[in-house]
N, C-alpha and C positions, 0 to 999 in steps of 0.2 A: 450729057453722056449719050453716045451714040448708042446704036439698039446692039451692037457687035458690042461695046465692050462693057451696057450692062449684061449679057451672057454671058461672058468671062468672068466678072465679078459672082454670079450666081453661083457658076460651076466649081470658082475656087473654096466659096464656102459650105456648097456640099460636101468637097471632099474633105475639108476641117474634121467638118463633122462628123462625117463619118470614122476620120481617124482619131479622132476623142473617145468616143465610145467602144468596148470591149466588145467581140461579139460572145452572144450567150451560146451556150451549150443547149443541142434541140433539148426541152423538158424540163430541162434548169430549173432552180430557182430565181428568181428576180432580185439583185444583188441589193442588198444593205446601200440604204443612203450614207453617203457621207456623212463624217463626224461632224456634228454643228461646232462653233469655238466654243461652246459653254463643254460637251464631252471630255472625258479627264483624259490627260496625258499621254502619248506616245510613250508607250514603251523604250524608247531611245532616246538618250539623252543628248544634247545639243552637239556634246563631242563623238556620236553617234556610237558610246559603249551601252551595251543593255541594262536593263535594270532588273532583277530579277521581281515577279510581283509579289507581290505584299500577302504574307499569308496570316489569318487570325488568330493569335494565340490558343491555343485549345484550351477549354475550359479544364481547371484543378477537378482532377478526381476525388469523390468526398473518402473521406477514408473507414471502412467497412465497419460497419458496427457489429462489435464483439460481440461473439457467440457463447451460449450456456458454456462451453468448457472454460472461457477463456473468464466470462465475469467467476464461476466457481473459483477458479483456479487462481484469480487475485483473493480468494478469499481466504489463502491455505500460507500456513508458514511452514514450508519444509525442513524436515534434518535430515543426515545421512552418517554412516560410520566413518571412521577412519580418515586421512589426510586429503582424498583426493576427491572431487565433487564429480559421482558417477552420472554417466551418460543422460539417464533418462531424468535426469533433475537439470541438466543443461537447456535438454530440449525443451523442457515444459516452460525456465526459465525463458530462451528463444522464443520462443511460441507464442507468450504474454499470459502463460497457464499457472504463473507462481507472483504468489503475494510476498512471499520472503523468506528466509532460510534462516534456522537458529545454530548458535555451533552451541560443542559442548570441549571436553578437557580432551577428549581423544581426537578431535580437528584442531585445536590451537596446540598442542603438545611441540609440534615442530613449527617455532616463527616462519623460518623462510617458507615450508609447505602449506601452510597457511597461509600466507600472504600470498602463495601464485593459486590459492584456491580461492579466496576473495577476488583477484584480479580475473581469473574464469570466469565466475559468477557476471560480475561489474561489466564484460565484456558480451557474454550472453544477453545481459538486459539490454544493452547497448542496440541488438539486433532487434531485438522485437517491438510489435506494435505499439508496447505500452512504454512512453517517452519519461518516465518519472523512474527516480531508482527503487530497487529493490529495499527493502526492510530486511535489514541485515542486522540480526541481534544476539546475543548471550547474556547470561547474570552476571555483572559484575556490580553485586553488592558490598561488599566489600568485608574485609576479616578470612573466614574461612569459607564464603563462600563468591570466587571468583573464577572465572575460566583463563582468564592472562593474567599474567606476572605485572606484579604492579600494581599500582593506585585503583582501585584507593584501599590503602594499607590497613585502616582501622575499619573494624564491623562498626555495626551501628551503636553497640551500646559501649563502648569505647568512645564512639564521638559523641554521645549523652554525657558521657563521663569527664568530657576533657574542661580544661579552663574556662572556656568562652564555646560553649558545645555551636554555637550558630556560625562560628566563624569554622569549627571544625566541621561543619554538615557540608557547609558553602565550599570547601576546600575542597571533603571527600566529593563532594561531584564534579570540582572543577578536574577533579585528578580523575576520574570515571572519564568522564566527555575526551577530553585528552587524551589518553592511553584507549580508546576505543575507535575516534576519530585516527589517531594515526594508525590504528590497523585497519582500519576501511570500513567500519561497523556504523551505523546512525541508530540504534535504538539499543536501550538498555534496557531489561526487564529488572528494574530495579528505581526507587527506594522501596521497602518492605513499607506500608503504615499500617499494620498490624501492631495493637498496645496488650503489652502483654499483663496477663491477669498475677501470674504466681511464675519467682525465678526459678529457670529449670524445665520450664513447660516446654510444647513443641516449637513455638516461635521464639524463646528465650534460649533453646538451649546450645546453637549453635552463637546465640548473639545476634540477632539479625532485627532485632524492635529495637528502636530509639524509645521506647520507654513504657512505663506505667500510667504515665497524665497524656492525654488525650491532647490537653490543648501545646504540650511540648514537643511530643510527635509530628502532629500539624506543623509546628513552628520549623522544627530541624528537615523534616521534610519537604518542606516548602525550600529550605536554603539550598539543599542539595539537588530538588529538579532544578529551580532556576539555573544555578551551576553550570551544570551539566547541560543546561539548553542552549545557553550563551556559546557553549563549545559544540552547539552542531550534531548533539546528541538528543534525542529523544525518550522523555522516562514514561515508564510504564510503574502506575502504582497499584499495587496488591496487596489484601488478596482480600478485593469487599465480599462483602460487608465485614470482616475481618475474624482470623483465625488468631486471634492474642489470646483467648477463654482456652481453646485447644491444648487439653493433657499432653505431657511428655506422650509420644508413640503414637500418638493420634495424627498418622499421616497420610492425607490422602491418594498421596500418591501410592499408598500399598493398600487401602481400605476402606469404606466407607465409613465417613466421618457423622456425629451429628450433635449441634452444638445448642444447647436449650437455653440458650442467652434470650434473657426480657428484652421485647421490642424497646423497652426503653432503655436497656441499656446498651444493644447492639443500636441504637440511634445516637446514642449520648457519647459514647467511647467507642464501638467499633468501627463507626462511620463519620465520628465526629472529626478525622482528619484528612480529611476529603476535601473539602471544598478548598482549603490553604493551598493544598499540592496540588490541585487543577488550576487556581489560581495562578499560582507558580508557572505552569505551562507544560504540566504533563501532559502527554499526547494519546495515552492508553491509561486504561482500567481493567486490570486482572480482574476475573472472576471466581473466587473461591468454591472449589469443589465439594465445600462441607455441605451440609445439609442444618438448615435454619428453619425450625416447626413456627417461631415467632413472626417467618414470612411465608415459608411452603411447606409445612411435613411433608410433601410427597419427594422432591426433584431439589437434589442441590441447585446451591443459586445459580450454576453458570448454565444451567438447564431451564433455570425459571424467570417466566418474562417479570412474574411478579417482583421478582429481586431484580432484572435488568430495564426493566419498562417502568417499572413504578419509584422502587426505591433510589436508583442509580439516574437514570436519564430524568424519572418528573420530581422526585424530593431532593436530591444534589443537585440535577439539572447540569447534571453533565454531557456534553454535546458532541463528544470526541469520539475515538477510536476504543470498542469492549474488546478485551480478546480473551479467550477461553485459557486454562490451565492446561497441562499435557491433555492431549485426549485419550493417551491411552490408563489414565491412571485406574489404577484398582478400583478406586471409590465409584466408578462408572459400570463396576460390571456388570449390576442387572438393568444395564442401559444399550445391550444390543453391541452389535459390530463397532467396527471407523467409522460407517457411513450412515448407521443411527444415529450414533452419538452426534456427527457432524450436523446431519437435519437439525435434531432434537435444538443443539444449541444457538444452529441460526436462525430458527423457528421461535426460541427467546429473545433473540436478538443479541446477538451476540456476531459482532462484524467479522472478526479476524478468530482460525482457528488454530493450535499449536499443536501442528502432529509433529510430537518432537520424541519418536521411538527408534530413531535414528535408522530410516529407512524408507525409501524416497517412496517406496508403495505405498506406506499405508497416506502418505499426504494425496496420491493420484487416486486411494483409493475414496478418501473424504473426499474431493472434487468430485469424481464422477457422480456420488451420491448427492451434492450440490446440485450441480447441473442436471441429473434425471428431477430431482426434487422442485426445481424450476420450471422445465418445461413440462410438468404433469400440470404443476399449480398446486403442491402439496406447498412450496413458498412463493409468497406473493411476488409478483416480478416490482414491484414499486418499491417496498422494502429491501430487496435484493439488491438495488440498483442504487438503495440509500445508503447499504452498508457498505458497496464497492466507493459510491463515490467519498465516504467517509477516510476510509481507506487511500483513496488516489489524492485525495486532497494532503492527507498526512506526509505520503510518499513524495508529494511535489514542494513540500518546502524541509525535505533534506536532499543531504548531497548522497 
């Protein structure tokens, strides 16, 4: 190569060079090296459409754990007057602040107004935080004391009385769960196991005990929760330690009661039909608002841990759902307000409460008194927490 044309070749590959290279901006930064082949992907696809990039799924929100109103307020079964479920029992429903609603004769009177008041309800809970349905219940015991029309037609000492009384227990519950389930209800505050002492008394007198032997009560009532469970219903049995010794007129719901039955006989007969109907699969345990000196003279039982802790949950050893009698009954009056009472019986233990005065206050007004009651520490928050989750566990295996 001559000295001329390697010049040429020098100067052609200066200017290469120089046209490769981007000039920088005076202060610039120093441009990013090229992508090695291991660096991921061009943005553009071979057919040169873009790809939009790849964004990380955002992590699930945890979901906010329930505040003092809202654990109180699963703790309350509301009532209210009349056909149409007012406002501020919607909201509480909505809100995750109600544990369930009781009806009586003057909300089921009109079927169809009833049924779009249960459909309210069912669609309120629908909204709110708490995913389990409400406890929707009335007494349908059956005879003379029922709130809908219908089954089950015989009281209870009629079904003691009939041919084959266990196929007729098993019936009347089947006919209870049925006729409750098609109106939208899952709990029934009912079989009575109350054994009554003398015909005529207060448990006798409407017909409402399956009987005088202890171990046939157990029997019939065990036939009648299963029944009734099979359908989707849930029984609540009452009224431990039991009110069967209870005079004609001894009724607590207008006064206080107080019942001097031997520990061994309210062990032997008033409590002796207990264990068959838990067995069975009843899902509640009334508390009888009498007053029993052979476990507390001081505090009816549904006030006393002694009757709810010791005798119920360690000597029955029942593990389920306690829930109080009305709160507002007579027999309670030198027990303070709603929101006494309400402490008073969750401070027994006692999970679920019945503010069934038909009047959606005084249920908001036992909440609140729940919930100040909690976050002072006047009720344990562990205990509190046992008795909701008792509660939400019941609520999650109905419809």
């Amino acid at each position: 190569m001559t000295p001329r044309t390697r010049y040429l070749v020098v100067c052609l590959l200066t200017a290469l060079a120089a046209c490769g290279t981007p000039p920088r901006p005076a202060g610039g930064p120093t441009p990013a090296a090229a992508p090695s082949p291991a660096a991921a992907p061009s943005a553009t696809t071979t057919q040169g459409s873009a790809v939009p990039p790849i964004t990380p799924p955002a992590a699930a929100s945890p979901t906010p754990a329930p505040t003092a109103a809202q654990l109180a307020g699963r703790r309350i079964v509301y009532s209210y007057p009349g056909p149409v479920p007012p406002q501020d029992l919607l909201d509480a429903v909505r809100e995750g602040r109600a544990g369930g609603v009781i009806f009586f004769s003057d909300n089921t009177i009109d079927p169809a107004a009833f049924a779009a008041a249960v459909r309210q309800l069912r669609q309120a809970q629908q909204q709110s935080p708490v995913r389990w349905p409400l406890l929707l219940m009335t007494d349908q015991e059956g005879g003379r004391v029922r709130r809908l029309s219908g089954a089950p037609e015989l009281s209870a000492r009629q079904v003691s009385e009939a041919a084959d009384p266990v196929r007729a227990a098993a019936e009347a519950g089947a006919g209870a769960g049925r006729n409750l389930a098609a109106a939208g209800l899952n709990v029934n505050l009912a079989p009575v196991l109350d054994v009554y002492a003398a015909p005529g008394n207060f448990i006798d007198a409407k017909q409402r005990s399956f009987g005088k032997d202890p171990g046939d009560v157990g029997m019939l009532t065990a036939a009648f929760t299963a029944a009734q469970h099979r359908e989707g219903v849930a029984g609540t049995v009452k009224h431990f330690p039991g009110l069967g010794t209870a005079p004609a007129g001894a009724n607590t719901d207008e006064g206080p009661v107080t019942l001097a039955d031997p520990l061994t006989e309210l062990r032997e007969v008033g409590e002796a039909p207990y264990p068959a109907a838990i067995a069975a699969g009843a899902g509640l345990v009334m508390l009888s608002w009498a007053v029993y000196p052979a476990l507390d003279a001081e505090r009816p039982a549904g006030l006393s841990p002694t009757v709810v802790q010791q005798e119920l949950r360690g000597r029955i050893g029942f593990t389920g759902v306690t829930v109080s009698d009305a709160l507002e009954a007579g027999s309670l009056a030198a027990f303070g307000g709603t929101g006494q009472r309400a402490v008073a019986a969750a401070a027994a233990g006692v999970d679920l409460l019945l503010c069934s005065g038909r009047d959606t206050a005084q249920g908001l007004r036992a909440a609140e008194a729940l919930a100040d009651a909690l976050a002072d520490g006047t009720l344990a928050r562990d205990g509190f927490t046992a008795a909701v989750d008792r509660i939400d566990a019941l609520r999650a295996g109905l419809r």
